[in-house]
The first five atom37 places (N, CA, C, CB, O) and aatype in JSON, in Angstrom:
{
  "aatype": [20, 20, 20, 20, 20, 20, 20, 20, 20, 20, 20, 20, 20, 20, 20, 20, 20, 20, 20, 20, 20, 20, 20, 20, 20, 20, 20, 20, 20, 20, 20, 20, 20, 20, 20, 20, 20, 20, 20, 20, 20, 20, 20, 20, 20, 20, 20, 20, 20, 20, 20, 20, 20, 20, 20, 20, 20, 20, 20, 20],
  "atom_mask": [
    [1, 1, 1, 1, 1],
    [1, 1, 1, 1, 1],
    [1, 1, 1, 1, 1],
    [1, 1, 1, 1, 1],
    [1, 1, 1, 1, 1],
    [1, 1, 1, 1, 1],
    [1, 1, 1, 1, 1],
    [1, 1, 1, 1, 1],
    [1, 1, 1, 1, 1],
    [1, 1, 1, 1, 1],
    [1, 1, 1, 1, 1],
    [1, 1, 1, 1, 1],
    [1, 1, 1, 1, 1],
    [1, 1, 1, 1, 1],
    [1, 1, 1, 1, 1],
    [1, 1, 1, 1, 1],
    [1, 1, 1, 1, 1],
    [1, 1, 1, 1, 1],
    [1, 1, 1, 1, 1],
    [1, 1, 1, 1, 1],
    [1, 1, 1, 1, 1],
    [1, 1, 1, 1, 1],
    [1, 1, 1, 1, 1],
    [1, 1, 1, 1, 1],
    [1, 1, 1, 1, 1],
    [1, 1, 1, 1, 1],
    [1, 1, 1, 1, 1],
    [1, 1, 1, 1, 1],
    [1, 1, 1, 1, 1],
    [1, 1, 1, 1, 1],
    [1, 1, 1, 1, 1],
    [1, 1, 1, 1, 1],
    [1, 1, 1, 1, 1],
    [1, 1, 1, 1, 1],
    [1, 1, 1, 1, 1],
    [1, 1, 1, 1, 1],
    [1, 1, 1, 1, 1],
    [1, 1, 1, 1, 1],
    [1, 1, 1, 1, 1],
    [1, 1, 1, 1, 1],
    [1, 1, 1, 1, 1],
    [1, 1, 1, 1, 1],
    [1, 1, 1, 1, 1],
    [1, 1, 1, 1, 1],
    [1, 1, 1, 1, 1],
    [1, 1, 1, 1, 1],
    [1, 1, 1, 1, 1],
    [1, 1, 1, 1, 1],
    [1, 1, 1, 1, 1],
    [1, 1, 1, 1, 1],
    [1, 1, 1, 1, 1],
    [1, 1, 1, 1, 1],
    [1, 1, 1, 1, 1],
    [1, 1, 1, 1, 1],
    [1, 1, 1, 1, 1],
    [1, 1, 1, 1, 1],
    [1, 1, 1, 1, 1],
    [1, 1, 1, 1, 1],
    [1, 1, 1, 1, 1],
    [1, 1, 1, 1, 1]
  ],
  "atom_positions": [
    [[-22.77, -34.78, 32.17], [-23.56, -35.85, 31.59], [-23.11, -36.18, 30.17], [-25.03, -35.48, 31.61], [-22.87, -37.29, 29.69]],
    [[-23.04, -35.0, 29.61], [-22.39, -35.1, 27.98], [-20.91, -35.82, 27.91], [-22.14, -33.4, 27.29], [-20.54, -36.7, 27.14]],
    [[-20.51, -35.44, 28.5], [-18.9, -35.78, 28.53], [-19.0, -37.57, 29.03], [-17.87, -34.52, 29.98], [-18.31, -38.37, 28.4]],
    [[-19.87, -38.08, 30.14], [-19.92, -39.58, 30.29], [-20.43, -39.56, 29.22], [-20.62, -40.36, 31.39], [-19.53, -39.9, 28.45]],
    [[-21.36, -39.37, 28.63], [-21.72, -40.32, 27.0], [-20.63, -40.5, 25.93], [-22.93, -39.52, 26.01], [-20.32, -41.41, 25.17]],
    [[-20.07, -38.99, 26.25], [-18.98, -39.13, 25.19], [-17.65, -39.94, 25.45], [-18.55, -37.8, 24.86], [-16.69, -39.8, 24.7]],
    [[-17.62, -40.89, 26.65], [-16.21, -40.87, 27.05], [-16.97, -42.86, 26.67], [-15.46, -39.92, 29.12], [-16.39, -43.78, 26.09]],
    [[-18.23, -42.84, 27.22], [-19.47, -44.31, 27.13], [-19.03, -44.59, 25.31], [-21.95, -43.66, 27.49], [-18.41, -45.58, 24.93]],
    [[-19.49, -43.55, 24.43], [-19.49, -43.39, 23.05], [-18.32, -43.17, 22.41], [-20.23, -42.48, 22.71], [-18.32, -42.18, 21.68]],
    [[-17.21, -43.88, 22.48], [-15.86, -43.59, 21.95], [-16.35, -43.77, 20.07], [-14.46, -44.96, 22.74], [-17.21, -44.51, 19.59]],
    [[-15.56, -42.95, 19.47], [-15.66, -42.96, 18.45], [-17.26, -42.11, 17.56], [-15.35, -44.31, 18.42], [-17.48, -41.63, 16.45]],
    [[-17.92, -42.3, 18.64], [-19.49, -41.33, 17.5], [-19.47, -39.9, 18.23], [-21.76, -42.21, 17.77], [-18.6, -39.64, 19.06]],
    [[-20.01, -39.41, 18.03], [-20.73, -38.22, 17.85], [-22.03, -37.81, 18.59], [-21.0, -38.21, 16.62], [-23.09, -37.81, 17.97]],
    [[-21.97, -37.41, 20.11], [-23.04, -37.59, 20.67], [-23.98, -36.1, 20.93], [-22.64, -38.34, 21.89], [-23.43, -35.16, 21.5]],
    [[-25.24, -36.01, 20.5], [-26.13, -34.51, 20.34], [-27.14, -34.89, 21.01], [-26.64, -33.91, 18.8], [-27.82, -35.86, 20.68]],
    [[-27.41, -33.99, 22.29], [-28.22, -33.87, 23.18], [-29.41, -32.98, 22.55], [-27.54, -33.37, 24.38], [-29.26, -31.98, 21.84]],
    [[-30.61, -33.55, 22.96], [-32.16, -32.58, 22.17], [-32.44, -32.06, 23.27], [-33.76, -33.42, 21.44], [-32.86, -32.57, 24.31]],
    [[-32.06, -30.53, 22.88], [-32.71, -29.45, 24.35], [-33.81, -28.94, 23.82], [-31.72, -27.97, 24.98], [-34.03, -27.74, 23.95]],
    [[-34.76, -29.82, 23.07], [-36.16, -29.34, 22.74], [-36.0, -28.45, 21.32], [-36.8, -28.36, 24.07], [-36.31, -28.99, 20.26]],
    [[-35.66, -27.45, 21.34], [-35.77, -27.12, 20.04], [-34.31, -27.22, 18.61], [-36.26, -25.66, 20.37], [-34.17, -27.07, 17.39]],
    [[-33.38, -27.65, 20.06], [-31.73, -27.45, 19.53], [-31.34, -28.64, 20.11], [-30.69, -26.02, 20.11], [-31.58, -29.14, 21.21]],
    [[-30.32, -29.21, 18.62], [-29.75, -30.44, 19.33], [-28.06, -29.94, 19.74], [-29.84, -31.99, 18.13], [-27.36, -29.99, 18.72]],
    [[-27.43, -29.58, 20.73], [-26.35, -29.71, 20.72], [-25.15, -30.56, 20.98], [-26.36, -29.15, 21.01], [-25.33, -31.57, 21.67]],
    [[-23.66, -30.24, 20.44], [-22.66, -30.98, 21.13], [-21.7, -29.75, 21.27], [-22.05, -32.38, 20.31], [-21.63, -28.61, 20.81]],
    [[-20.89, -30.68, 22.26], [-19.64, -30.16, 23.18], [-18.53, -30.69, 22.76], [-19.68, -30.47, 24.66], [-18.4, -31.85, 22.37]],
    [[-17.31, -29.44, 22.87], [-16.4, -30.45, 23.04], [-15.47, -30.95, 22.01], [-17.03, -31.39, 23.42], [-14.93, -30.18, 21.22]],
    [[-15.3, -31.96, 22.0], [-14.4, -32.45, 20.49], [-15.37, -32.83, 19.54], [-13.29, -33.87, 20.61], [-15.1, -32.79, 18.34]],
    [[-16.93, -33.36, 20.13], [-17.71, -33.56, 18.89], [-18.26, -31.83, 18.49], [-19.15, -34.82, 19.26], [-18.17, -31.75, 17.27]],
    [[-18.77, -30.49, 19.08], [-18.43, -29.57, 18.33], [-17.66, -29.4, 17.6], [-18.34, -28.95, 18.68], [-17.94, -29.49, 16.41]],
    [[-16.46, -29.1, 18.01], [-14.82, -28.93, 16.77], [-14.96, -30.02, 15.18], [-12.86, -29.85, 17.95], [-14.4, -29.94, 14.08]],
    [[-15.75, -30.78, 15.61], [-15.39, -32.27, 14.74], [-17.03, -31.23, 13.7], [-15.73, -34.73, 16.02], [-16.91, -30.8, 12.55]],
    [[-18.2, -31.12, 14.47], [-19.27, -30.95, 13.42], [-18.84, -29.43, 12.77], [-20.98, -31.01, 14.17], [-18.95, -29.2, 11.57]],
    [[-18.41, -28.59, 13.61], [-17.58, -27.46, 12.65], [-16.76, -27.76, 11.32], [-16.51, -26.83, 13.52], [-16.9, -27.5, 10.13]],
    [[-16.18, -28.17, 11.81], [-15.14, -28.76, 10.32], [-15.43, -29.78, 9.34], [-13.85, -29.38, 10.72], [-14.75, -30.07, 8.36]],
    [[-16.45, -30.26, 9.7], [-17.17, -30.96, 8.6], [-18.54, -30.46, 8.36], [-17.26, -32.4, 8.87], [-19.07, -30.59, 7.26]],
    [[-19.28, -29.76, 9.58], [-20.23, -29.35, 8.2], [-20.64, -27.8, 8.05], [-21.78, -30.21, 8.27], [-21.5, -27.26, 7.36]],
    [[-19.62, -27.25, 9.02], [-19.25, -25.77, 9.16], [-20.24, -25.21, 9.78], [-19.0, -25.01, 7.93], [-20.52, -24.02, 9.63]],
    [[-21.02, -26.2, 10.72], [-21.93, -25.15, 12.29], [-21.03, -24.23, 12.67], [-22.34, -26.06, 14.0], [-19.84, -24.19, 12.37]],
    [[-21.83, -23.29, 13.56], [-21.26, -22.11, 14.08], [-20.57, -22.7, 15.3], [-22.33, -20.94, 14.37], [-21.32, -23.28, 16.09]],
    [[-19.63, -22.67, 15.52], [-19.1, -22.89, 16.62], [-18.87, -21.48, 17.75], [-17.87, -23.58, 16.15], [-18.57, -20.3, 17.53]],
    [[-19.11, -22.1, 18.79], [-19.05, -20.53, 20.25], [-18.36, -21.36, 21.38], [-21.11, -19.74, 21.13], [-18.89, -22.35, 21.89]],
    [[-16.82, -20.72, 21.81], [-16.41, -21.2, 22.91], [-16.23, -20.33, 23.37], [-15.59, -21.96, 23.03], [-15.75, -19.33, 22.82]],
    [[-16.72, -20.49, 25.04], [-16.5, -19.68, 25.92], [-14.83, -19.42, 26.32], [-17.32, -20.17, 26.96], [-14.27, -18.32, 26.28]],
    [[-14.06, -21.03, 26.81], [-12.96, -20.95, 26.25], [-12.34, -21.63, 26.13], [-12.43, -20.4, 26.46], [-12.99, -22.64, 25.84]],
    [[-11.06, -21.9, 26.17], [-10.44, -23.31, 25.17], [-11.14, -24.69, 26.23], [-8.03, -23.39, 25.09], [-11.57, -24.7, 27.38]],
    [[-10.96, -25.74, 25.17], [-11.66, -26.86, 25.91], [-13.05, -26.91, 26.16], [-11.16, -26.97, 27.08], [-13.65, -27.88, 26.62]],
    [[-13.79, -25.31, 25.67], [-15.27, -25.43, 26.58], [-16.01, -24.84, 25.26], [-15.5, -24.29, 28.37], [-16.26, -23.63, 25.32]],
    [[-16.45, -25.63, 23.89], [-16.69, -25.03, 22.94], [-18.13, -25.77, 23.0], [-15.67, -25.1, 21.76], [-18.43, -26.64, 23.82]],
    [[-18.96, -25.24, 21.95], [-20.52, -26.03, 21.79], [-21.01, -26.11, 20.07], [-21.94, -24.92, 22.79], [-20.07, -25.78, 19.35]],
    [[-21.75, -26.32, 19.63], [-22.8, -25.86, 18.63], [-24.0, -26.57, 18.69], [-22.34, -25.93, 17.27], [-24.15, -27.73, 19.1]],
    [[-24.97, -25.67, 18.18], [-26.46, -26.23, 17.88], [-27.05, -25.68, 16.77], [-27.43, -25.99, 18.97], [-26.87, -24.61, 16.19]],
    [[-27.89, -26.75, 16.57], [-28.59, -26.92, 15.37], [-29.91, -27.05, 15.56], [-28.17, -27.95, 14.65], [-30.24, -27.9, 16.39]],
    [[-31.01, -26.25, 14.87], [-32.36, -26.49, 14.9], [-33.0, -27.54, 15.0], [-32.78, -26.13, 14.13], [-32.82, -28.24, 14.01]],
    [[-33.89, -28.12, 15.98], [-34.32, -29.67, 15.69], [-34.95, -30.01, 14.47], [-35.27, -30.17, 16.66], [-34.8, -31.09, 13.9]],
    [[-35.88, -28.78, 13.96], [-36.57, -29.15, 12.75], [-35.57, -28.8, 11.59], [-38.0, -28.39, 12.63], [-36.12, -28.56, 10.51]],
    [[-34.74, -28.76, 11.61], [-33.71, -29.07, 10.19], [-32.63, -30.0, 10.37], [-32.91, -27.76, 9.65], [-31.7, -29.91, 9.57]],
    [[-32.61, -30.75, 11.13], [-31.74, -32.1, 11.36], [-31.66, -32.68, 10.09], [-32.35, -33.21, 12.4], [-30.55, -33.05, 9.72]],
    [[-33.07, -32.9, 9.02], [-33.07, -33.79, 8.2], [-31.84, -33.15, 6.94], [-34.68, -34.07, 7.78], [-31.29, -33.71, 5.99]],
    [[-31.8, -32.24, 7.29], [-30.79, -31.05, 6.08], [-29.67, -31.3, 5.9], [-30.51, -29.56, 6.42], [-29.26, -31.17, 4.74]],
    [[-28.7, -31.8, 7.02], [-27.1, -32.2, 7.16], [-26.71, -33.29, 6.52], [-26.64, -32.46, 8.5], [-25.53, -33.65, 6.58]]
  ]
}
């Protein structure tokens, strides 16, 4: 599902709200790592994630 938004969303940055965590996959993980230094966790190459608390979104 993530990956059609992201392929729908060329160019942004797309973060799914799993209720308490917003995450992304993918090249938009790698991309929010290196700019705002989330933790990044890949299982393995190509298959990376991060999330972020919903109630501190306003913080980034």
């Amino acid at each position: 599902m993530m990956e059609l938004l992201q392929v729908k969303n060329k160019g942004k940055i797309v973060l799914c709200n799993t209720g308490n965590f917003y995450i992304a996959i993918g090249k938009d993980a790698v991309l929010l790592n290196e700019l705002l230094g989330l933790k990044l966790g890949c299982l393995k190459p190509e298959m990376c994630k991060v999330s972020y608390l919903t109630q501190n979104i306003t913080n980034l």
